[in-house]
C-alpha positions, -999 to +999 in steps of 0.1 A: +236-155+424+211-183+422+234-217+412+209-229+390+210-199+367+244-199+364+258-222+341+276-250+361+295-277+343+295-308+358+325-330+353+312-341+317+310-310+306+272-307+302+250-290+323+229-301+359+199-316+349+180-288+365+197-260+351+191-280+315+150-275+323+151-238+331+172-235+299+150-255+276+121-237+291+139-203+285+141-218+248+104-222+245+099-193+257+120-173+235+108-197+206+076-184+213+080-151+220+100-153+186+070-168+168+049-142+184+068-112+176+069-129+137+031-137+137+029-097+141+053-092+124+037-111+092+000-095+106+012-056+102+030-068+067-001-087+055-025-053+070+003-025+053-003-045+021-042-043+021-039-009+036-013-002+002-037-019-021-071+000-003-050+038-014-039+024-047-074+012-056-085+046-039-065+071-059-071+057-089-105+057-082-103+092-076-081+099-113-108+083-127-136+102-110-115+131-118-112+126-155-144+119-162-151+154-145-124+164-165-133+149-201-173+166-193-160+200-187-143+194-220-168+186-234-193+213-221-167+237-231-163+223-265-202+226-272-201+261-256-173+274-279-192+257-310-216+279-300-198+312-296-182+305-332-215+300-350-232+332-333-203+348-341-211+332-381-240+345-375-231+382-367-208+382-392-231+373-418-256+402-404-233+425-401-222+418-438-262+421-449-269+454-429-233+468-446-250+458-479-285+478-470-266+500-455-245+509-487-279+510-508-300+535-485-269+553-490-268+551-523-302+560-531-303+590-505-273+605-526-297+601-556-325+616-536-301+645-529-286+652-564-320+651-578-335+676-550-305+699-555-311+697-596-343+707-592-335+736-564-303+747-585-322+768-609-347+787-578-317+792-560-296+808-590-331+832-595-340+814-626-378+802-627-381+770-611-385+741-633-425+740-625-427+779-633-466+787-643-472+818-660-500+837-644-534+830-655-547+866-671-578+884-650-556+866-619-576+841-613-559+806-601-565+772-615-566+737-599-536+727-612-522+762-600-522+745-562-503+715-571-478+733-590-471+758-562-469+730-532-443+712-555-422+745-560-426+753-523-415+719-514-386+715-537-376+751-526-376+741-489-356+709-493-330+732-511-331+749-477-341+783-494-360+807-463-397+812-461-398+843-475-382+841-512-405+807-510-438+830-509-422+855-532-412+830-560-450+815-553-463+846-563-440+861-585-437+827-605-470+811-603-493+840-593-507+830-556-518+857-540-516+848-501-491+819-501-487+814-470-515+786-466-494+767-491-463+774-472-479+763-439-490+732-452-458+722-469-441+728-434-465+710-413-478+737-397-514+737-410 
């Protein structure tokens, strides 16, 4: 081994004079080394701070960029459902209006029907109808005769009675002699 790497003792105790330079260089060197390895040592700490304070300020960027999204679609589904409820006010209300013309119409086509059906009762029972004319004597048939008839033939078809006991009661009852003009007419076929 090299003698002046090797730690020789000289009488006093301290070490050759040459050995003493390699060692205080070896000093500076690990001094430096040392300051070195804690200069990048502080750098990578100082850079894994900023690089901690860059993500923080990032994802919180992000929550906020996200909540805002967030609080929007809220929102835009708040304003939506507002406006489902009031169409569904709406429809309600409608609905409510149409029961109520509904329930009238109804109501007045059950009139309609008792008062067709009182009118029919007494053809369909073989009484004389309640617009029975007698017959004009020498057979002859007056204005009036016409009207009476299509009413009787009319009423008498709502109360569903057939075609022929319609021309039979016109001529029978009110004294047409070839109803079946009339009777055409009242059933749209003439």
């Amino acid at each position: 081994m090299d003698p002046s790497v090797q730690p020789a003792r000289e009488a006093g105790g301290s070490l050759p004079r040459r050995d003493s330079s390699a060692a205080d260089a070896l000093r500076r060197a690990l001094d430096d080394a040392s300051n070195r390895l804690n200069s990048i040592l502080e750098e990578a700490e100082r850079e894994a701070q900023e690089i901690r304070v860059e993500a923080s300020e990032y994802a919180e960027s992000r929550k906020r960029e996200a909540d805002a999204r967030a609080e929007a679609k809220k929102i835009e589904l708040e304003d939506h459902l507002a406006s489902v409820r009031a169409r569904i006010r709406r429809l309600a209300t409608d609905t409510e209006e149409l029961a109520g013309e509904l329930a009238g119409i109804l109501e007045r086509s059950e009139n309609d029907d008792r008062r067709v059906t009182a009118a029919a009762e007494p053809v369909r029972a073989g009484a004389a109808a309640p617009t029975k004319i007698a017959s004009r004597e020498g057979g002859g048939e007056k204005a009036g005769d016409q009207e009476r008839a299509l009413l009787l033939a009319t009423q008498m078809a709502v109360a569903g009675i057939g075609l022929q006991e319609i021309e039979a009661a016109l001529h029978r009852d009110i004294g047409i002699e070839d109803p079946s003009a009339l009777i055409d007419r009242v059933m749209g076929r003439g």
